[in-house]
Every structure is written in C-alpha cells, then in structure tokens.
C-alpha positions as CSV (number, residue, x, y, z in Angstrom):
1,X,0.0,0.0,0.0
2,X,1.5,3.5,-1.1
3,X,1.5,6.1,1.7
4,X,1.6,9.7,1.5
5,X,2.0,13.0,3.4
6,X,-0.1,15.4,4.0
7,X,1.0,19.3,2.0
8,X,2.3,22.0,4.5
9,X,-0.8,24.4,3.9
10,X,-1.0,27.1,6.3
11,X,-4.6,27.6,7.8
12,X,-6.5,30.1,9.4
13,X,-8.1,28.6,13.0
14,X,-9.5,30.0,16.4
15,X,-10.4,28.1,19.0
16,X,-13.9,27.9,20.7
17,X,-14.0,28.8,23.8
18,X,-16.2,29.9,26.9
19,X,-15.8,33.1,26.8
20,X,-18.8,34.5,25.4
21,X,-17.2,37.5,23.6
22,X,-14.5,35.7,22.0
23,X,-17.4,32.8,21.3
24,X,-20.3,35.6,19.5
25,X,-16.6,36.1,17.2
26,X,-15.6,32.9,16.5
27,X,-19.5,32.1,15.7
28,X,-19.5,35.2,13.3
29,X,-16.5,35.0,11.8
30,X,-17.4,31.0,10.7
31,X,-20.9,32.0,10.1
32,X,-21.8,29.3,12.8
33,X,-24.7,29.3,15.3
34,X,-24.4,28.7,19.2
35,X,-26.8,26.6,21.3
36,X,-26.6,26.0,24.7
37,X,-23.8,23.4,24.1
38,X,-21.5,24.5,20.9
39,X,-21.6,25.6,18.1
40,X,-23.3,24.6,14.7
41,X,-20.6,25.1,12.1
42,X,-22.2,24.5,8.3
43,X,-19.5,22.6,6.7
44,X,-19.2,20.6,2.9
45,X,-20.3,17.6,4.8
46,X,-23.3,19.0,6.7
47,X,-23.5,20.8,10.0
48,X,-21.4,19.7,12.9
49,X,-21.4,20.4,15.9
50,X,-18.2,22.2,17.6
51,X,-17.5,21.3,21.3
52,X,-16.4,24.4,23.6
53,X,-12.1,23.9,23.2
54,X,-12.7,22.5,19.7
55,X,-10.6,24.2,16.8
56,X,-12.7,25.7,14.0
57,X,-10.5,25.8,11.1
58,X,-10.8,27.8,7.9
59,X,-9.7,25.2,4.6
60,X,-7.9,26.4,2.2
61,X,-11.1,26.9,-0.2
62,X,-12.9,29.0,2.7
63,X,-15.1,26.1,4.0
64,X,-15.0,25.5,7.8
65,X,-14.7,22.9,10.1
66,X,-14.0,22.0,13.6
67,X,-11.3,20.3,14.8
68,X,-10.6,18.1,18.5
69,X,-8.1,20.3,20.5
70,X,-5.6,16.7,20.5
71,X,-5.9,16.3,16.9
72,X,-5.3,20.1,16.2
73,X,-2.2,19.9,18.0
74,X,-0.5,17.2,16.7
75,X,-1.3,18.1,13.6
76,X,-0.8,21.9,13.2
77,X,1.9,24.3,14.6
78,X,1.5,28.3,15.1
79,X,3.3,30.2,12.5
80,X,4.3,33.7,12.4
C-alpha cells in the first residue's frame, strides 16, 4: 500500500471557547450558530457540531470545520 504526506498548507483557526465575547466572534467569523452546548458550524459535509475547546479551522477553499483540540495539535503548529 503507497502512503503519502499530507501538503504543509498554512490555515487560518481560532479556537472555541467559553468566553462569550471571544465565542459571539468565532460564531460570526465561521458564520456558525451557538446553542446552549456549541456551536453549529455548516460545513461541505453537513452541519457539525463544535465542542467548547474545539478548533474551527478555515480550509484552504474557505469552507470550515472543527477540529478536536488533540488532533489540532499534533497536527498543526503556530506560525508567524
């Protein structure tokens, strides 16, 4: 079986928190919609539903997605 590596593409991603002023921008700035638990992100595949401390990350073709906090950092690394 052939295996491959993923492309280092840089991304644009905030992370979802608590705080409800950083939340209302992350929720606008996605175009998502919070409930009393997280946040409905309308992604390619669907809405899903993003966890407070989930990762919403912007693709490279301006579609959105979250991501798990583990699997956003041992995937992706702050650049400046």
């Amino acid at each position: 079986m052939a295996k491959y590596r993923k492309k280092p593409v840089v991304i644009e991603a905030k992370q979802y928190t608590r705080n409800g002023l950083e939340a209302e921008q992350v929720a606008e700035w996605c175009d998502g919609q919070q409930t009393n638990t997280g946040l409905i992100i309308h992604t390619l595949e669907g809405d899903m539903m993003a966890d407070y401390g989930d990762w919403i990350i912007k693709g490279i073709k301006g579609e959105f997605y979250p991501c798990k906090p583990d699997i956003f950092d041992a995937t992706y690394e702050k650049v400046e």
